[in-house]
N, C-alpha and C positions, 0 to 999 in steps of 0.2 A: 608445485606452489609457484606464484608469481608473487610479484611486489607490488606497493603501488608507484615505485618509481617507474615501474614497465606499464604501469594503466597512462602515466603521465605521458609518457611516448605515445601510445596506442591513439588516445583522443584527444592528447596535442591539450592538454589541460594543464595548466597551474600546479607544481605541488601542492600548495596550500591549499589549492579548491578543492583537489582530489583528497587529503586528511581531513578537511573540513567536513564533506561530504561522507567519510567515512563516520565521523565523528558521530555526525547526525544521524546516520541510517543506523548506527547502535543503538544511539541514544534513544531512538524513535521503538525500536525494535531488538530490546534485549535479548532474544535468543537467538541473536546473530552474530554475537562476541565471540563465539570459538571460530567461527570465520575471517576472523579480522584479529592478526595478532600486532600491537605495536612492539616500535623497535626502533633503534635509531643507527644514524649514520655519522660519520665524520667527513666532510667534504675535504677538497686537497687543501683550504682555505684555516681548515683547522675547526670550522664551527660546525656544531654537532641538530642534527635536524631529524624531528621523527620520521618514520615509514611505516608501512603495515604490509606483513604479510598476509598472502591472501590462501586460503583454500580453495579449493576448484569451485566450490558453491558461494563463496565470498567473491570469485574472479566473476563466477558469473551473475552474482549479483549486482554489481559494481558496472559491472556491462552495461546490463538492461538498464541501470540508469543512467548510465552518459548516452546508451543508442538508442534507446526508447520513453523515455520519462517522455517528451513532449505527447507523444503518440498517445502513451499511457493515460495524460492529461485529456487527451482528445478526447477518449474512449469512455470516460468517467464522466467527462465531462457533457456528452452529448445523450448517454443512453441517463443522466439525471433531468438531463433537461427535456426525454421522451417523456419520462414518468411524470414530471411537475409539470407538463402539458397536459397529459391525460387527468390529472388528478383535479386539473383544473379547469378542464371542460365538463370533467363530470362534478366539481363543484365538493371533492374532500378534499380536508386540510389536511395539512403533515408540514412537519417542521422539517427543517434541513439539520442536520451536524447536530441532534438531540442526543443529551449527556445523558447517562446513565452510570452513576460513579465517576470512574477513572476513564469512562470509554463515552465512545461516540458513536453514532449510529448514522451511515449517510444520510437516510430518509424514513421516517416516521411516519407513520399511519395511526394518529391518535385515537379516531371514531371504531378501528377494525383491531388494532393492539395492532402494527406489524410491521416492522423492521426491517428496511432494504437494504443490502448494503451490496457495493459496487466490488469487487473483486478484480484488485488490478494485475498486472504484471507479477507485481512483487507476491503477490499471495501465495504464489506455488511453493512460498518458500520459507510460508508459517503457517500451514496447514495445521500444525499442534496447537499454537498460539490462536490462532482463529476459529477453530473450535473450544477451545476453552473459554475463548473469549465472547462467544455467541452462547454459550451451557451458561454463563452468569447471569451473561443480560437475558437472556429466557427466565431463569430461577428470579431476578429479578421483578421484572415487568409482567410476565409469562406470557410474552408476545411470540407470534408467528414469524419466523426468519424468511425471508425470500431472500439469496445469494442470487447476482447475477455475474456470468462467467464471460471473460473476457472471450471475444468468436459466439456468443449466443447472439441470434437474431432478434432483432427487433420485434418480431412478431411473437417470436415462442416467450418472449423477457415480458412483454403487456401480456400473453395469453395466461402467464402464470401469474400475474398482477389481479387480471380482472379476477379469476378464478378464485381469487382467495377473499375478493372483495364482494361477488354474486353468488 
């Protein structure tokens, strides 16, 4: 186990940014709480300051976001903007960030039912939660999932696009 005062070393980051940041990847992602245990300190100053212990899939989740979130952002961010390309040469609509309940869907395919969603970094690490999460919005909407995987190419992420569309 590691701490996050040893994360604040590692990437040279703010305590506070790095609790903060914990805070929110919970808050975002409850079934990430046994990863992340708080705890507090007493400095030599006498004033007393949270921590969180980390487990080895907390340390590494906590990673991928101080060493990869920008990248992660790329990634999401370019193979959404292949697909609203395409969708919009061929002249279908789809909404971006369409609710569904409590959840959200990257990309909607209104005319076909079909549900895109971008699988980032972090996913490898709510595999439970993401399939549960996808069994709703199906029993919901009973739309067609299409999951794109972070390292899928361009070509095979539209060939599975079109395919489901012709």
């Amino acid at each position: 186990m590691v701490n996050s005062r040893e994360i604040t070393q590692r990437f040279r980051k703010d305590r506070d940014k790095v609790c903060r940041t914990i805070g929110n990847i919970i808050k975002k992602n409850s079934e990430f709480i046994n990863h992340f245990i708080l705890s507090c300190y007493i400095s030599p100053r006498g004033r007393t300051y949270k921590y969180y212990l980390l487990t080895n899939n907390g340390d590494e989740i906590l990673t991928n976001k101080f060493k990869y979130n920008i990248r992660s952002a790329r990634f999401e961010y370019k193979y959404l903007n292949e697909i609203k390309d395409f969708l919009d040469v061929m002249n279908i609509f789809y909404i971006q960030q369409y609710s569904v309940d409590k959840y959200k869907i990257d990309l909607y395919i209104t005319k076909y039912n079909i549900a895109i969603e971008i699988d980032e970094e972090e996913h490898k690490y709510k595999k439970d939660y993401d399939f549960k999460r996808q069994k709703y919005i199906e029993g919901k909407i009973h739309c067609k999932f299409i999951r794109i995987n972070k390292g899928e190419s361009c070509g095979s992420m539209m060939a599975r696009i079109a395919k489901e569309l012709y």
